[in-house]
C-alpha positions as CSV (number, residue, x, y, z in Angstrom):
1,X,-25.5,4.3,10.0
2,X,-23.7,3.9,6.4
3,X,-20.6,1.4,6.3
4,X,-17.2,2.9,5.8
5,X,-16.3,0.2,3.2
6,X,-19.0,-1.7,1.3
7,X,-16.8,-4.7,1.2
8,X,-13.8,-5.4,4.2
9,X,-11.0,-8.4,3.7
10,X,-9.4,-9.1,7.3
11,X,-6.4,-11.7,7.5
12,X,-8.3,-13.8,4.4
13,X,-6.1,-16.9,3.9
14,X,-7.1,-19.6,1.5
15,X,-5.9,-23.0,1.1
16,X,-6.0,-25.9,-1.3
17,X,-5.2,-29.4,-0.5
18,X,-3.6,-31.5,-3.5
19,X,-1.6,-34.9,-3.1
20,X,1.5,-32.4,-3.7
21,X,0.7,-30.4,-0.6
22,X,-1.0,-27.8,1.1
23,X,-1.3,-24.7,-1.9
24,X,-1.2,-21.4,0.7
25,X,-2.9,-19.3,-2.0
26,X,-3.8,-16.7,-0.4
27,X,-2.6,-16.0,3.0
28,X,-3.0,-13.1,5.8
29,X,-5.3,-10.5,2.8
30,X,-6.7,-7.5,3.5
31,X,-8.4,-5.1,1.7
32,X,-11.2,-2.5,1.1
33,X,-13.6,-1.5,-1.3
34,X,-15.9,2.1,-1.2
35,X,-18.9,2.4,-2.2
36,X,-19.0,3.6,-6.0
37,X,-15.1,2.9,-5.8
38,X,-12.9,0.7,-8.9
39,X,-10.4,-1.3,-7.3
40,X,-7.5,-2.8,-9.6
41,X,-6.3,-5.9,-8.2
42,X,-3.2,-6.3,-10.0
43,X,-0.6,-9.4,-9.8
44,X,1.2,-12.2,-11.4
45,X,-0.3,-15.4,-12.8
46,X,-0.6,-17.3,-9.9
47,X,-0.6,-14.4,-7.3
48,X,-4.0,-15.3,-5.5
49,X,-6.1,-12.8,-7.6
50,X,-9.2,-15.0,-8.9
51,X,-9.0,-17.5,-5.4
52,X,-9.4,-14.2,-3.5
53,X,-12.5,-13.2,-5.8
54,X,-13.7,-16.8,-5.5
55,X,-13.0,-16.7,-1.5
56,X,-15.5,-13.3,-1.8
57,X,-18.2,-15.1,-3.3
58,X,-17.7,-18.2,-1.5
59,X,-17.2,-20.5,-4.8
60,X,-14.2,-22.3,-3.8
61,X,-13.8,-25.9,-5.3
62,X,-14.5,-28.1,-2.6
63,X,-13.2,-30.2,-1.0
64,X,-9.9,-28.9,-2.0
65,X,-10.4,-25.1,-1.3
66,X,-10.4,-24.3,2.3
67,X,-11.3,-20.3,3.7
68,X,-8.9,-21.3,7.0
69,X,-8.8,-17.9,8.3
70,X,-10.0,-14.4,8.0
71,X,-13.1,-12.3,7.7
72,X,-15.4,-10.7,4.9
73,X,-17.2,-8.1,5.4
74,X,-19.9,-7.1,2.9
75,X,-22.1,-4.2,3.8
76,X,-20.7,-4.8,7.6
77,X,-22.0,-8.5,8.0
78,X,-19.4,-11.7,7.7
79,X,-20.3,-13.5,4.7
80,X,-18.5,-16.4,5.7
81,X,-21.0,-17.1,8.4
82,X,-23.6,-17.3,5.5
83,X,-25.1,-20.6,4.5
84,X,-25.2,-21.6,1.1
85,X,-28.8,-20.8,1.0
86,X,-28.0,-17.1,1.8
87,X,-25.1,-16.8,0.0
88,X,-27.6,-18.1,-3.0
89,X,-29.8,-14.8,-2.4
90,X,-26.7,-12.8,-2.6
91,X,-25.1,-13.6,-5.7
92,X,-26.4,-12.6,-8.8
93,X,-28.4,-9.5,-6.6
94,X,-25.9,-7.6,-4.7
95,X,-22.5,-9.4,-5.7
96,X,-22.0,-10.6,-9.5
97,X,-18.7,-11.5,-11.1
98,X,-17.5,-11.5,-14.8
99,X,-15.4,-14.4,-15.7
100,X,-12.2,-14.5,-17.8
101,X,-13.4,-16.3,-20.8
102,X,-16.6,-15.1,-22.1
103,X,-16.3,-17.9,-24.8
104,X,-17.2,-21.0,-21.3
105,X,-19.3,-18.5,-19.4
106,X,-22.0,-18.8,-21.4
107,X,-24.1,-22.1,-21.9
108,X,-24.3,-23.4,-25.3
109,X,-27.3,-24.7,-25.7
110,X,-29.4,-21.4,-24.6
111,X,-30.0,-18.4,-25.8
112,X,-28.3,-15.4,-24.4
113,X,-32.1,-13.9,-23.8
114,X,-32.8,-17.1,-22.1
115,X,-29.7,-17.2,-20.3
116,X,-30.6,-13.4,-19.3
117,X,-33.9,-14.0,-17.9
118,X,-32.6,-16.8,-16.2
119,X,-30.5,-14.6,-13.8
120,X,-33.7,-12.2,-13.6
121,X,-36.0,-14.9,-12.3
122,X,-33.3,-15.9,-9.6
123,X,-33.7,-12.5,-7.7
124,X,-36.2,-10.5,-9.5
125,X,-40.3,-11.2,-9.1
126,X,-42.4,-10.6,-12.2
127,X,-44.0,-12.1,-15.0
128,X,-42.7,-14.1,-17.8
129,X,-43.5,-10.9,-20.0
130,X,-41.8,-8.1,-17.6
131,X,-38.9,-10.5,-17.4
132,X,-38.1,-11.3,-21.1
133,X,-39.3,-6.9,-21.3
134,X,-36.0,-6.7,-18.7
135,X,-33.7,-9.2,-20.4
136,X,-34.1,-7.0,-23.9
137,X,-33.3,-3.5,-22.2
138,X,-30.5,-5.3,-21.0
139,X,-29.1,-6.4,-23.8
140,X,-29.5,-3.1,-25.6
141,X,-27.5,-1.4,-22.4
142,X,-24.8,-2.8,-23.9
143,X,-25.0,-2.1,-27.6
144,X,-26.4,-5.4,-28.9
145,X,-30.0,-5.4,-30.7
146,X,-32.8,-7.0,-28.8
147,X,-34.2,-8.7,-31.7
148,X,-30.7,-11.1,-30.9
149,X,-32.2,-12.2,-28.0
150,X,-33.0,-15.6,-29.3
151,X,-29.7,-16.6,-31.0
152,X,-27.4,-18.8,-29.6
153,X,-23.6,-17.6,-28.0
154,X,-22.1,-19.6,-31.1
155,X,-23.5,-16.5,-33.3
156,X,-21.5,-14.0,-31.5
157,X,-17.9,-12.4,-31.8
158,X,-15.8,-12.8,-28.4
159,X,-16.4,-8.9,-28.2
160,X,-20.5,-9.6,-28.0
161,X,-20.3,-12.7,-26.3
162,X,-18.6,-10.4,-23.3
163,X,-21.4,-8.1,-23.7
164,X,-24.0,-11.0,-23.1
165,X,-21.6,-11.8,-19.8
166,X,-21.9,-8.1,-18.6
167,X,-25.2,-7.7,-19.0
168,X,-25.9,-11.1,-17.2
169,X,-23.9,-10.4,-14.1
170,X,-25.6,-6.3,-14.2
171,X,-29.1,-7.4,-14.5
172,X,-30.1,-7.5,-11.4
173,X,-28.2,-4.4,-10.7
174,X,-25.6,-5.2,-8.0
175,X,-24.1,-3.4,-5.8
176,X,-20.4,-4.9,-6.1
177,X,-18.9,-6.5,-9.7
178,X,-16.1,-8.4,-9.6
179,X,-14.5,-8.3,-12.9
180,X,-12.0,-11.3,-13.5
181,X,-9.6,-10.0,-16.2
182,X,-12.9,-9.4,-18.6
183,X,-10.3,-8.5,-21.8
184,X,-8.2,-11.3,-21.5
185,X,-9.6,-12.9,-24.5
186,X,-10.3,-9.9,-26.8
187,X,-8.2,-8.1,-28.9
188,X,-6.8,-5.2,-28.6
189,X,-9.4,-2.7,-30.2
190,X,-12.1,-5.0,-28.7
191,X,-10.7,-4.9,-25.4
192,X,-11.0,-1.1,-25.3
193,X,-14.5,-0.9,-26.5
194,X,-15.3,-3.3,-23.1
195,X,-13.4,-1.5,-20.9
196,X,-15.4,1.9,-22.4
197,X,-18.7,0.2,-21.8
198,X,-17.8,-0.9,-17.7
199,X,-16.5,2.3,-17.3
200,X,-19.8,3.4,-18.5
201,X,-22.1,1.4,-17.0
202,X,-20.2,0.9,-13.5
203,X,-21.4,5.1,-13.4
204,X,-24.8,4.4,-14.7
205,X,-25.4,2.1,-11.9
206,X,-23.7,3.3,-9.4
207,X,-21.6,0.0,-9.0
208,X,-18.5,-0.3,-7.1
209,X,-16.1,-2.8,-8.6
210,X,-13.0,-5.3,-8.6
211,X,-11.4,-5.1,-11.8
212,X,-8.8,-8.3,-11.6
213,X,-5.9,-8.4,-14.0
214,X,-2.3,-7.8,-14.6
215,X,-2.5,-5.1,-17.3
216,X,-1.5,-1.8,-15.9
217,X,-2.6,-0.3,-18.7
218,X,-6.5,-1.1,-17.8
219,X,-5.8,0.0,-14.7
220,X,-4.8,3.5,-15.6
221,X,-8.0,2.9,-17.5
222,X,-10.4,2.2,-15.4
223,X,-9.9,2.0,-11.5
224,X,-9.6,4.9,-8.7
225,X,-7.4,2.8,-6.3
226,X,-4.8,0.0,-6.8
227,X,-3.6,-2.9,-4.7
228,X,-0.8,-4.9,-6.3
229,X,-0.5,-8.4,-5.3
230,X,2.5,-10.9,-4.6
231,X,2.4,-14.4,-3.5
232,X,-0.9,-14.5,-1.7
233,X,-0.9,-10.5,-0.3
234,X,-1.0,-7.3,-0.5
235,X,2.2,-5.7,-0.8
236,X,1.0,-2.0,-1.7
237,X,-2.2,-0.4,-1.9
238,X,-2.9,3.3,-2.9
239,X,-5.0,5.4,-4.9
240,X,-4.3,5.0,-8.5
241,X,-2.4,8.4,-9.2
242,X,-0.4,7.7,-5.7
243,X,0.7,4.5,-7.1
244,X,1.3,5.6,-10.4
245,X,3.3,8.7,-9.9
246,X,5.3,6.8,-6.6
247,X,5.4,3.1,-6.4
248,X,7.3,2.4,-3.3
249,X,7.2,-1.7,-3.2
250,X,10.7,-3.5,-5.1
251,X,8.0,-5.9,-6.5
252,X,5.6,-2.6,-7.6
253,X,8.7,-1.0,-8.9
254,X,10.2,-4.0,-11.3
255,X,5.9,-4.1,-12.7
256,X,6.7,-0.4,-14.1
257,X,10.0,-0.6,-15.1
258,X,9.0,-4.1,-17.5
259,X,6.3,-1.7,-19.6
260,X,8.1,-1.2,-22.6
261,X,9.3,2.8,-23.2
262,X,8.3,3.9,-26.8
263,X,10.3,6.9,-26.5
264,X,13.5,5.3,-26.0
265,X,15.5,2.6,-27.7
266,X,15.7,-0.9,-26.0
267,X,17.8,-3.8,-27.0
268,X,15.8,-5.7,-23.9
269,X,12.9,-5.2,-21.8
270,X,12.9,-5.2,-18.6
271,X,12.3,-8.4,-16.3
272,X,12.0,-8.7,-12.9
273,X,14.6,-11.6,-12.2
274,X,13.5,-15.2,-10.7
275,X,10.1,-16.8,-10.4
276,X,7.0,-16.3,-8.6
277,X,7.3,-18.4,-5.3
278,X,5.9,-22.0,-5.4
279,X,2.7,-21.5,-3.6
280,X,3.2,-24.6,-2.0
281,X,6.7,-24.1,-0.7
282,X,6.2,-20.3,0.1
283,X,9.5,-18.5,0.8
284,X,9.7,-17.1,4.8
285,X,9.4,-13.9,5.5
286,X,8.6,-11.5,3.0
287,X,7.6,-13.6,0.0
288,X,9.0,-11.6,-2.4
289,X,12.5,-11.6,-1.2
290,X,14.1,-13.8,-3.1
291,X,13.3,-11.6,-6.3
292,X,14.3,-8.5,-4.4
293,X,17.3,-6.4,-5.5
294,X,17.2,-4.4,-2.1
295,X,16.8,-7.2,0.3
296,X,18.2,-7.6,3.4
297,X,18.6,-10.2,6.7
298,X,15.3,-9.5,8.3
299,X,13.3,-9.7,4.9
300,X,13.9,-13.4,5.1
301,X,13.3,-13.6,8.8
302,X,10.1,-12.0,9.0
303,X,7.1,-10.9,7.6
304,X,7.1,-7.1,7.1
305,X,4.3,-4.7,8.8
306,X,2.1,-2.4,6.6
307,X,3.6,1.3,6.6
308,X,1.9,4.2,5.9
309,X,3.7,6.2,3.0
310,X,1.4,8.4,1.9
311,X,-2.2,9.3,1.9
312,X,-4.6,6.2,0.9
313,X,-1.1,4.4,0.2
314,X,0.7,2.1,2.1
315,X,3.4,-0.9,1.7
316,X,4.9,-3.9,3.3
317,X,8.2,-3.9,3.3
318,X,11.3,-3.3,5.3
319,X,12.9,-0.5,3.3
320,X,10.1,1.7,4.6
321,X,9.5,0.0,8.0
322,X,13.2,1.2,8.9
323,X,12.8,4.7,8.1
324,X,9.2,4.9,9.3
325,X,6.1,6.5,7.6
326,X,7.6,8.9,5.0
């Protein structure tokens, strides 16, 4: 019988230990992918986005980095109860991730072909000439020449060298990508052509995907559902027109109202007031309450309960918990 969700994030809490305390990164997550589904995991610097991809993929930094609670589910089986040696087989073939900087993902002193192949071998049997024969295709999949196979990543804008990254982590074709803010680097006219060529290749093979970042305006781009994180969780989650044409979270809210309006005059944009919380002195309660304009007692008190606002969209938070699902 076909999964429900090709990946499933139950209660997923993270923690690093540092001589200035325990860092509660991430902390009671959950979350769900589809199968062929973009999921924008959007948040502040700091917000537990990339330790939650890294959790998923089991690349912590250890000792430091600690999975002290939760389960993932990954085509119905725990990969938290996989060894090393499992998880090995795993990544790269069914679960790749883009990094943020294309300009320290790639190794210097090979040459993307190489570096290409190398990731073929890992998971893919065949012979040194149907590998290097895979490794060109792949390379042309995403508009570079194959005859550059033998350069180095030093001959490369950022915009190609992010190419080379993407058709690394899609070369063994996987079934779930996990793109960690894959633009950050690029500008702005480079950055669309990127997001073009996912978009594009996530349909050609039939790839579902996390797309990690804080720029709503990829997200608009490129995902089909939304979950907005704050201080370690999930605050709202909903389908990507949902979100956009409702937001119901304070936190979700002030993330809309700081995109700048070109169609009206502003002296000043938009902030949402405070700080992030100090991940390791995490407010009680809510986590996000001491930002909120509409807080109240219990939002201090206690952590609120997912409610059900909507179709595929639901929030944490007190204002809705009151009234019940609207």
């Amino acid at each position: 019988m076909a999964e429900k969700h090709l990946l499933e994030i139950k209660n997923l809490t993270i923690h690093y230990q540092t001589d200035y305390g325990t860092v509660h990164a991430v902390e009671g997550f959950n979350l769900e992918v589809g199968n062929g589904e973009t999921l924008g995991l959007v948040g502040e610097t700091g917000a537990g986005k990339t330790t939650t991809a890294f959790g998923i993929m089991q690349l912590l930094p250890e000792p430091a980095g600690k999975v002290v609670a939760g389960e993932i589910y990954f085509r119905g089986e725990n990969l938290l109860g996989k060894s090393k040696t499992e998880m090995k087989k795993i990544l790269g073939k069914q679960i790749a991730m883009i990094f943020q900087d294309p300009m320290t993902s790639l190794n210097p002193v090979m040459t993307v072909g190489a570096q290409i192949e190398e990731m073929i071998k890992l998971h893919e049997p065949g012979t040194k000439e149907e590998i290097k024969e895979k490794a060109k295709k792949m390379l042309e999949v995403v508009g570079i020449p194959a005859v550059r196979q033998d350069e180095y990543p030093h001959q490369f804008s950022g915009g190609m060298k992010q190419r080379v990254v993407i058709a690394i982590a899609l070369s063994c074709n996987p079934m779930l990508l996990i793109a960690d803010e894959p633009t950050t680097a690029l500008d702005v006219t480079i950055q669309a052509q990127v997001l073009d060529l996912m978009k594009k290749l996530k349909d050609d093979f039939k790839t579902s995907m996390i797309m990690i970042t804080h720029d709503l305006g990829v997200v608009a781009e490129i995902c089909d559902k939304v979950a907005i994180m704050y201080g370690g969780k999930v605050v709202e989650y909903a389908t990507k027109e949902s979100l956009y044409t409702k937001p119901y979270h304070p936190y979700t809210v002030g993330l809309f109202n700081s995109i700048p309006d070109l169609d009206s005059e502003q002296d000043r944009l938009n902030v949402i007031d405070g700080l992030p919380p100090d991940p390791t002195d995490m407010p009680s309660g809510c986590s996000f309450h001491p930002r909120c304009p509409h807080k109240m007692p219990i939002c201090s008190q206690k952590s609120p309960s997912k409610v059900v606002v909507g179709s595929e969209h639901h929030v944490y938070c007190y204002l809705y918990e009151q009234e019940g699902a609207l």
